[in-house]
C-alpha positions in Angstrom: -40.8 60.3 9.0 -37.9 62.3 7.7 -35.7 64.3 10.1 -36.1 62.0 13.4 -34.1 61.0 15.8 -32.5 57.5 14.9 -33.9 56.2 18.7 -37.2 56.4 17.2 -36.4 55.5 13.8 -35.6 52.7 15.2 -38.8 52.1 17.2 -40.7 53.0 13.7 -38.8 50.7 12.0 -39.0 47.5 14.9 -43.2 48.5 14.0 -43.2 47.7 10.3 -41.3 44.7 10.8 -43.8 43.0 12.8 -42.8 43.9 16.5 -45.4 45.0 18.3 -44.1 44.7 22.0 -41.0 45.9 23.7 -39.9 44.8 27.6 -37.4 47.2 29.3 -36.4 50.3 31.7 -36.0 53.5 30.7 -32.7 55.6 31.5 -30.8 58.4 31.1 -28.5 56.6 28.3 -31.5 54.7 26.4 -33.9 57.9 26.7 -33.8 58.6 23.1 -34.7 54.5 22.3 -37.8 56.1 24.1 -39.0 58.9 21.7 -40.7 56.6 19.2 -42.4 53.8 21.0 -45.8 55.4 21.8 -45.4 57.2 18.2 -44.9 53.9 16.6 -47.5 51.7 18.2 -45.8 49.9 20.1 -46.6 48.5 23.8 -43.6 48.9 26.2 -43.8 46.4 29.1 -41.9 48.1 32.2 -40.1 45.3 33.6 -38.9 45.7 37.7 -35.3 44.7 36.4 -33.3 44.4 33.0 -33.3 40.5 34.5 -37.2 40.3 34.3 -37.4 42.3 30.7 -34.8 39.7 29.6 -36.6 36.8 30.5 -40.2 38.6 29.7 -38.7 38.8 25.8 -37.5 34.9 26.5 -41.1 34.2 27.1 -42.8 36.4 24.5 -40.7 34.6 21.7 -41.5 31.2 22.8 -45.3 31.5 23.0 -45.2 33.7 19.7 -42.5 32.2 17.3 -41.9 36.1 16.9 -38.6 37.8 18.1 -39.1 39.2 21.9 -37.2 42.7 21.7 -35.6 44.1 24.9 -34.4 48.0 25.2 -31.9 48.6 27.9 -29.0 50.8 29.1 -25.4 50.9 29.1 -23.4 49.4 31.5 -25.5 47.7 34.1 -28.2 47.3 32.5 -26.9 45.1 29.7 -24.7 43.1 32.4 -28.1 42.5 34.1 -30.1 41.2 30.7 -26.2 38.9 29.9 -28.1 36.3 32.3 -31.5 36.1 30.4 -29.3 36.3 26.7 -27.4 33.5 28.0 -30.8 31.4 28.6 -32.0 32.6 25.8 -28.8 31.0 23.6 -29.1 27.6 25.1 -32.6 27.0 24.4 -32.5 28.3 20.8 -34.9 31.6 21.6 -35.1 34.5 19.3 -34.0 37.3 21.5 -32.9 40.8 19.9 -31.4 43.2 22.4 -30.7 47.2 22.0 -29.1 49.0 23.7 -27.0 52.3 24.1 -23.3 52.9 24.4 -20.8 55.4 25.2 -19.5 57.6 22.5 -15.9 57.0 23.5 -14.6 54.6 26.2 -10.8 54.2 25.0 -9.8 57.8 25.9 -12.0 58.7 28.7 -12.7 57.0 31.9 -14.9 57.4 34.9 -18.0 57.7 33.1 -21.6 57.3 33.7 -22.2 53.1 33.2 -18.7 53.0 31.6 -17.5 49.3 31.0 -13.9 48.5 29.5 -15.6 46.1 26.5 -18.9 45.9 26.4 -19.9 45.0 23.1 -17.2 42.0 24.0 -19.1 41.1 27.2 -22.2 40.4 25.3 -20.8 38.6 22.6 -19.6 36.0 25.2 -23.5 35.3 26.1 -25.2 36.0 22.3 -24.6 34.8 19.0 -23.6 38.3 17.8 -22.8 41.6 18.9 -22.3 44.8 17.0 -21.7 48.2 17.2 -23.9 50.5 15.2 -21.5 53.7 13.8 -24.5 55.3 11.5 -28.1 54.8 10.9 -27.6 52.6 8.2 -25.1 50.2 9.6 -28.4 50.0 12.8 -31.0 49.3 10.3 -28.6 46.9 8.5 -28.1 44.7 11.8 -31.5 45.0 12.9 -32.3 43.0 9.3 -29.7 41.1 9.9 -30.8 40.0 13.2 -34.2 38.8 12.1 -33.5 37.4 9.1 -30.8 35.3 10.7 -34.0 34.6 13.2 -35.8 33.5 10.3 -33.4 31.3 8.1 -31.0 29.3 10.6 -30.9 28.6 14.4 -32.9 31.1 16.3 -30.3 32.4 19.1 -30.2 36.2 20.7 -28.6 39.2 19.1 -27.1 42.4 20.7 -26.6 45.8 19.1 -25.4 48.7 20.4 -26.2 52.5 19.5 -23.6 55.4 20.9 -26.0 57.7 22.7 -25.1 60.7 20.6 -25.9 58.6 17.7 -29.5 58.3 19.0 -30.2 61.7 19.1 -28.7 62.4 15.7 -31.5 63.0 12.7 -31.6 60.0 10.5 -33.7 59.1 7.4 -36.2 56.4 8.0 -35.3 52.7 7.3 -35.6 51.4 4.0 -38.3 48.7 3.4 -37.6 45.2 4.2 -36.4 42.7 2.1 -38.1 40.1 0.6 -37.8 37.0 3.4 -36.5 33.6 2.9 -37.7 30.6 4.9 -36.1 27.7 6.1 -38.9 25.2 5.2 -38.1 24.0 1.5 -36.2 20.9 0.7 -32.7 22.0 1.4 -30.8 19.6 3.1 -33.4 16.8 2.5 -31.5 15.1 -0.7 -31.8 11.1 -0.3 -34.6 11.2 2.1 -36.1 8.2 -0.4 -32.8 6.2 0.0 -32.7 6.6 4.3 -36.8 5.6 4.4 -35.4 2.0 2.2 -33.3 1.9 5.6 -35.4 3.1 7.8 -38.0 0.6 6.9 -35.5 -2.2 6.6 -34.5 -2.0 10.4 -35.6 -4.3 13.3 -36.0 -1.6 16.1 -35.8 2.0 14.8 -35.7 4.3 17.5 -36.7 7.9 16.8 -35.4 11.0 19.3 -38.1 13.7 19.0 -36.2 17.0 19.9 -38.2 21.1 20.5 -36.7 22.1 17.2 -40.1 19.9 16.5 -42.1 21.8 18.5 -41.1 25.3 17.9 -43.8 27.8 16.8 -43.9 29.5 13.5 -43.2 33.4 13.1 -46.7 33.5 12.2 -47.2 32.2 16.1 -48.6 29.0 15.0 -48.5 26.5 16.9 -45.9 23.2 15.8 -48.7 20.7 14.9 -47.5 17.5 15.5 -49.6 15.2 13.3 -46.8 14.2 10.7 -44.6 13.0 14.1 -47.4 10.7 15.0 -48.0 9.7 11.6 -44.5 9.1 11.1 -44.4 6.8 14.2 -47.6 5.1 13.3 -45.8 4.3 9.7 -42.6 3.1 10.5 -43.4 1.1 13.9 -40.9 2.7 15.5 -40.3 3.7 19.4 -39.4 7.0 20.3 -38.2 9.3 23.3 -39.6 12.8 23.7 -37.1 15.3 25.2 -38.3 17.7 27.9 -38.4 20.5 25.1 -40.3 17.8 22.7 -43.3 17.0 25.9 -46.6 16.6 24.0 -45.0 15.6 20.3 -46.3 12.1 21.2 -50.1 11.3 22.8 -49.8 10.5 26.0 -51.6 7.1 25.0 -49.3 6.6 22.0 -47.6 2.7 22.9 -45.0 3.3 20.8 -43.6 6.3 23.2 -41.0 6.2 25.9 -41.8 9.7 27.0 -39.8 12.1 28.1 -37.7 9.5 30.3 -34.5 10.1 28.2 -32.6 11.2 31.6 -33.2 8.0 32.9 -30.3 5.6 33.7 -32.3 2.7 31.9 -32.7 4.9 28.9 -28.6 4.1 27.8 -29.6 0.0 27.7 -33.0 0.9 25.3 -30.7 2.4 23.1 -28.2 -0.1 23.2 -31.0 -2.0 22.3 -32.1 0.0 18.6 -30.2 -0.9 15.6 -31.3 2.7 14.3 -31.7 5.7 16.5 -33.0 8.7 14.9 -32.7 12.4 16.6 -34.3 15.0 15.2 -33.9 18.6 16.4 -31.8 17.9 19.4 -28.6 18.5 20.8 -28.6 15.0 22.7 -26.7 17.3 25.5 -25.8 16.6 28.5 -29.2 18.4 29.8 -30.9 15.6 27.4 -29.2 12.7 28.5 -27.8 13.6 32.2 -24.5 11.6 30.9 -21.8 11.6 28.5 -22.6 9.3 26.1 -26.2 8.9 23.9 -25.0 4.6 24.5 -26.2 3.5 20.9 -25.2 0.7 19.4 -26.6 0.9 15.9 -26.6 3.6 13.0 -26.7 6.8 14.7 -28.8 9.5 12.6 -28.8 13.5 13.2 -31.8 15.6 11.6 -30.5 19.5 12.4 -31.1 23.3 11.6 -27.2 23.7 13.1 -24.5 22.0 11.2 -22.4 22.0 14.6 -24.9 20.1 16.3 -24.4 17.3 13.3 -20.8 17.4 13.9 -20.8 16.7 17.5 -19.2 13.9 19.8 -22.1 11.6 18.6 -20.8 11.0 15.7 -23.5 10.6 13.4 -23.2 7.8 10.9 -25.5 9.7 8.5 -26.8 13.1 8.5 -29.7 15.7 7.4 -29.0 19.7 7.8 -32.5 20.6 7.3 -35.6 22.0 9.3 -36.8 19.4 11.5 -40.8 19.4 10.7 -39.7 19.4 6.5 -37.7 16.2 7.2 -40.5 14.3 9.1 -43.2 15.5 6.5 -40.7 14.1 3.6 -39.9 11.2 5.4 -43.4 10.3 5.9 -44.1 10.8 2.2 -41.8 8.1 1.6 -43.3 5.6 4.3 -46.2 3.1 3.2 -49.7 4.6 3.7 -50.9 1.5 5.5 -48.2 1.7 8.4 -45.6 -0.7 9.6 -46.6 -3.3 12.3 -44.8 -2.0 15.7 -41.6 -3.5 16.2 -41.2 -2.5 19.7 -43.2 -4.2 22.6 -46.0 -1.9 23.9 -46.3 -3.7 26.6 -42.3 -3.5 27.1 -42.5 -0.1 26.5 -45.5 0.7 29.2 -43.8 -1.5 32.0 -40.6 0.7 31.5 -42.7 4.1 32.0 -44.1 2.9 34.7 -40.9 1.9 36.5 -39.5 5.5 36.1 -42.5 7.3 36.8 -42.1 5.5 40.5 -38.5 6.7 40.1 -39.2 10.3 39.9 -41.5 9.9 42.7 -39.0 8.1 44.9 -36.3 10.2 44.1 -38.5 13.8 44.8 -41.1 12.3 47.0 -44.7 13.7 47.2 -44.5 16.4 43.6 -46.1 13.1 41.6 -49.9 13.1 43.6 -49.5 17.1 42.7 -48.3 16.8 39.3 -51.3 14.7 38.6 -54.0 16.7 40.4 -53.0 19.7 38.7 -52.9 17.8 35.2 -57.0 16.3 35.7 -58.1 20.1 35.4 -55.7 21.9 33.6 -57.3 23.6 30.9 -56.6 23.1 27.3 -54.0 25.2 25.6 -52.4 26.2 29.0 -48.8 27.0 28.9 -46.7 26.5 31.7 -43.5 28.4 32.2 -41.3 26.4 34.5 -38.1 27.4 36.9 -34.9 25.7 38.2 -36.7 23.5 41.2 -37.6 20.1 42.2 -41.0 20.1 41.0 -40.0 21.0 37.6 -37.7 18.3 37.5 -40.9 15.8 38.6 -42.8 17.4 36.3 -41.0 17.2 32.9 -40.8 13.9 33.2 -44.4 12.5 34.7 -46.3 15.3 33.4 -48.2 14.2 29.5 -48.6 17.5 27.8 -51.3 16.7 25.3 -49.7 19.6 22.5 -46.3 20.5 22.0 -44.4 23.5 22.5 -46.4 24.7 25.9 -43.9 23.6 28.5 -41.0 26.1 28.4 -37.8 25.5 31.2 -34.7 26.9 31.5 -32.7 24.2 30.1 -28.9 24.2 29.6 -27.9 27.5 30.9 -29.9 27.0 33.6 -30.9 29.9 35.1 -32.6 30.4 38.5 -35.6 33.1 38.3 -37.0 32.1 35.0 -40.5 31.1 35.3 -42.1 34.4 36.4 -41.3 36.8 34.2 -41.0 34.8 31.3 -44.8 33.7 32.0 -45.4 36.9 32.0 -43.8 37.7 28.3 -46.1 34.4 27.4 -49.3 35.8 28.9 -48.8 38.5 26.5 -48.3 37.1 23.7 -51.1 34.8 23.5 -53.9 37.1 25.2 -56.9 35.1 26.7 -55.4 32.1 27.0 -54.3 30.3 30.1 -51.0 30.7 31.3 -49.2 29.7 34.5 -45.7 29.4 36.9 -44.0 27.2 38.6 -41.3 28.3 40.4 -39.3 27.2 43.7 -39.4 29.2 46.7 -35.6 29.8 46.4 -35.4 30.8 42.6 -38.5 32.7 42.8 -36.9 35.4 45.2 -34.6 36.1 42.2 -37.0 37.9 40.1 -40.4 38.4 42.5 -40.3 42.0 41.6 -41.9 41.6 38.5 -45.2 40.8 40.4 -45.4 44.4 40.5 -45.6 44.0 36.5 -47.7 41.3 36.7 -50.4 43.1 38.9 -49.8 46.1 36.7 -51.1 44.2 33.5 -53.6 42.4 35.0 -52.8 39.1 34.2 -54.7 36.3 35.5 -51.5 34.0 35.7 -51.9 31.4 38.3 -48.1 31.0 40.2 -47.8 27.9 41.1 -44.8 27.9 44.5 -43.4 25.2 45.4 -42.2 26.1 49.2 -40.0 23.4 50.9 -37.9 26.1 53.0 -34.5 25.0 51.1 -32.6 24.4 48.4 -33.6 20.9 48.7 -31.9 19.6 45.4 -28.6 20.7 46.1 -28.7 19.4 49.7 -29.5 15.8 48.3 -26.6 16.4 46.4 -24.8 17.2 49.5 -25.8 14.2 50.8 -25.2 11.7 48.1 -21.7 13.3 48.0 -21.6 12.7 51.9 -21.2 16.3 52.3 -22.6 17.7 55.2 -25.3 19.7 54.1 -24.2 23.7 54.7 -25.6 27.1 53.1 -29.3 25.2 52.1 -31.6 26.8 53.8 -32.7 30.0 53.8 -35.4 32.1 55.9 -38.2 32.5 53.7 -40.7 35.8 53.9 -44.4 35.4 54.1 -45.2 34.7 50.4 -49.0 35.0 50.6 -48.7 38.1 52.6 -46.0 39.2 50.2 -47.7 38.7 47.1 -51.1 40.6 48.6 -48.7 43.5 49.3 -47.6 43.7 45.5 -51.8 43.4 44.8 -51.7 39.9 43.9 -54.2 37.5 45.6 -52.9 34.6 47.2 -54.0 30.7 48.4 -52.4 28.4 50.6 -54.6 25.2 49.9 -54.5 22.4 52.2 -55.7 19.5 50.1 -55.6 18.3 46.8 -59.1 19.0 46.2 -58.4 22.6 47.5 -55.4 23.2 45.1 -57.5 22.0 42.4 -60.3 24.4 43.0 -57.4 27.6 43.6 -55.9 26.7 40.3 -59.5 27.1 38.7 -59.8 29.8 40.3 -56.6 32.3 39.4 -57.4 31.2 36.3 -60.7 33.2 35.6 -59.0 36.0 38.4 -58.5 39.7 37.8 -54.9 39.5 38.3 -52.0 36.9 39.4 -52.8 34.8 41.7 -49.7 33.1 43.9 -50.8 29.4 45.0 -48.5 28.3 48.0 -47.3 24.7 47.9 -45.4 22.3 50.1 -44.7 19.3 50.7 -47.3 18.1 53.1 -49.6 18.7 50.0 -48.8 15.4 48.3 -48.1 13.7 51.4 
């Protein structure tokens, strides 16, 4: 290993710390990031556009609990992976990027993929992002990066390599340091004291966030048995965030759902004289206002001490990991459960209101939502887009496990779901994976069908086709703007998809969808299911 380039000293050293897949394109300034990856034993996914590698490594982390890696160029390649770094930052993902740089940018100009600051315009989109001026200070950050990934809040990373420097012999890495975890009792101190409290109050109300569903490193999935036992102790109520879908049984009385959004939510809470939110941010992508409307002892259970110090104000607070609090917290609850002090029947009458909301509001996705749900397989994991059937979806749709519906929350990126199914479907080979994207957003990123096809992925892609951006004309409407710029010609998908060696299906029934889903799933490659709305009509 002595005497090799530091591009594939890199690759080798990426290998023995557990990363066994790469998404990217090749180019003249990342060539040498090139030389190793075969050599090493790694798999290099070749992604249509530094977009779709972005969000192919989004994907990969969140179905593995492993870093997703991403090589790309200078310049324009690392402004086109900023969109998929930004998602990847609001929704917690561990993302590392590398990629190359010029040698010197201050005294020349007019070069190949020259930038004024890059290293600046990633840091405005990442947690960190660093310039590498030896091998040592690279293998240093890459450490750094996955330790960080390890200990605290998972969020991307970007380092930079001056092309000259990736040519340049370097010594191999050094062997990685012992690791520490995040799942001891740090932060947990009075956790017997706040169970006295918690069993003392008359409506506790528990906020179950995806830092509860989040896989292990070790790609486990978050098992949510001490959340339902914790429910089932305490007699408590909870909300699910979309991120937290499937924490609860679907049949669990004591659950709310994943109706947080909901206008009514604000007077439940009002209602509480405890509201505990574990793993959270309670943002605005939670809540859909300004305000969480509690009116009784607000308590915060978080990885990120910012998130503990936010506009909430938190009467009491728990910087720890959020599964370790719930399994200490339940140690402290009485082993025979606590009578429910919430009305199930309250609770069920409330669901059922704001389940005909979401079909009101987005008429038609709820018979859909459903027919899809009665033959979903187990263990399916859906990768979702910005579009109105997501939006239905998240809330009406009971995921029976956690941490298997992934959206582009916060940031909110358009041209999400397909690549980053794609990063999924390879992480967890064999098992069922699928898309749903709108006919809009899906145009941003349809490209990496081609990849898709290429791997042979039997990845159903579920498009919902309604000819528009019909979201942001109903906010057109409801602002009594006349509805301009919304709608869009729209190619042949089917046909389209054929042409990239993808079959297609246009189903005309509910019975029909049904059997298509089935279908893709046991296919030879993707499979692109056209829907509209005269489906659930």
């Amino acid at each position: 290993m002595s005497g090799r380039p530091l591009g594939a000293q890199l690759s080798h050293m990426l290998k023995a710390r557990g990363i066994d897949t790469i998404f990217g394109i090749p180019g003249v300034h990342n060539v040498e990031m090139y030389r190793g990856i075969e050599e090493a034993g790694i798999r290099h996914v070749l992604a249509r556009h530094e977009q779709g590698a972005g969000f192919m490594a989004d994907g990969y982390a969140r179905a593995s609990g492993r870093p997703g890696v991403a090589y790309v160029i200078t310049g324009p390649g690392l402004c086109n992976i900023m969109t998929p770094m930004g998602q990847a930052y609001s929704d917690s993902v561990p993302m590392l990027v590398l990629s190359s740089c010029l040698d010197e940018a201050a005294a020349r100009r007019g070069q190949l993929h020259q930038m004024r600051d890059q290293q600046g315009a990633a840091a405005t989109v990442c947690d960190w992002s660093e310039t590498a001026q030896s091998a040592a200070a690279a293998y240093t950050l890459v450490d750094r990066a996955l330790a960080e990934f390890r200990a605290g809040r998972p969020r991307p990373k970007h380092i930079q390599v001056p092309i000259a420097l990736l040519g340049q012999e370097a010594a191999p890495a050094p062997a990685e340091a012992a690791a520490a975890g995040t799942s001891g009792p740090q932060g947990l101190a009075g956790l017997e004291g706040f169970a006295s409290k918690l069993r003392a109050a008359k409506r506790p109300l528990f906020i179950l966030g995806g830092g509860l569903a989040r896989r292990a490193e070790s790609g486990q999935a978050a098992d949510p048995a001490p959340v339902r036992e914790m429910i089932r102790r305490s007699g408590a109520a909870a909300f699910m965030t979309y991120a937290g879908s499937g924490l609860l049984a679907a049949d669990e009385p004591m659950s709310f759902g994943c109706y947080l959004g909901r206008a009514e939510s604000e007077t439940i809470l009002g209602g509480a004289d405890m509201v505990v939110a574990i793993g959270t941010e309670l943002s605005e992508c939670d809540l859909w206002r300004n305000r969480l409307g509690h009116g009784g002892t607000l308590v915060r259970v978080d990885i990120d001490p910012e998130v503990l110090a936010d506009e909430h104000r938190a009467e009491i607070t728990f910087r720890a990991d959020a599964m370790a609090f719930v399994r200490g917290l339940v140690a402290h609850l009485p082993q025979a459960g606590a009578a429910a002090k919430w009305d199930a029947a309250e609770i069920a009458a409330a669901r059922q209101r704001w389940r005909a909301e979401a079909d009101s509001d987005r008429p038609g996705i709820v018979p859909i939502c459903d027919a899809l749900r009665a033959v979903m397989p187990q263990q399916a994991m859906i990768y979702s887009d910005m579009t109105q059937f997501a939006y239905v979806a998240k809330e009406v749709w009971d995921m029976d496990r956690p941490g298997h519906w992934h959206h582009p929350t916060g940031f909110g990126t358009l041209g999400y779901a397909l690549p980053a199914a794609i990063g999924g479907a390879l992480a967890r080979p064999g098992l069922p994976t699928l898309c749903i994207a709108g006919d809009y957003g899906f145009q941003y990123t349809l490209q990496e069908l081609g990849t898709a096809v290429e791997l042979g992925l039997a990845m159903p892609i579920l498009l919902w086709d309604n000819s528009k951006l019909k979201e942001i004309e109903d906010a057109m409407v409801q602002s009594q703007i006349a509805p301009n710029a919304v709608v869009a010609r729209n190619p042949d998908f089917c046909r389209l998809a054929e042409a990239y060696g993808a079959h297609a299906a246009e189903p005309a029934t509910l019975d029909a969808l049904q059997e298509a889903l089935l279908a893709a799933l046991g296919a030879d490659r993707p499979t692109l299911i056209r829907m509209t709305p005269a489906l659930g009509a």
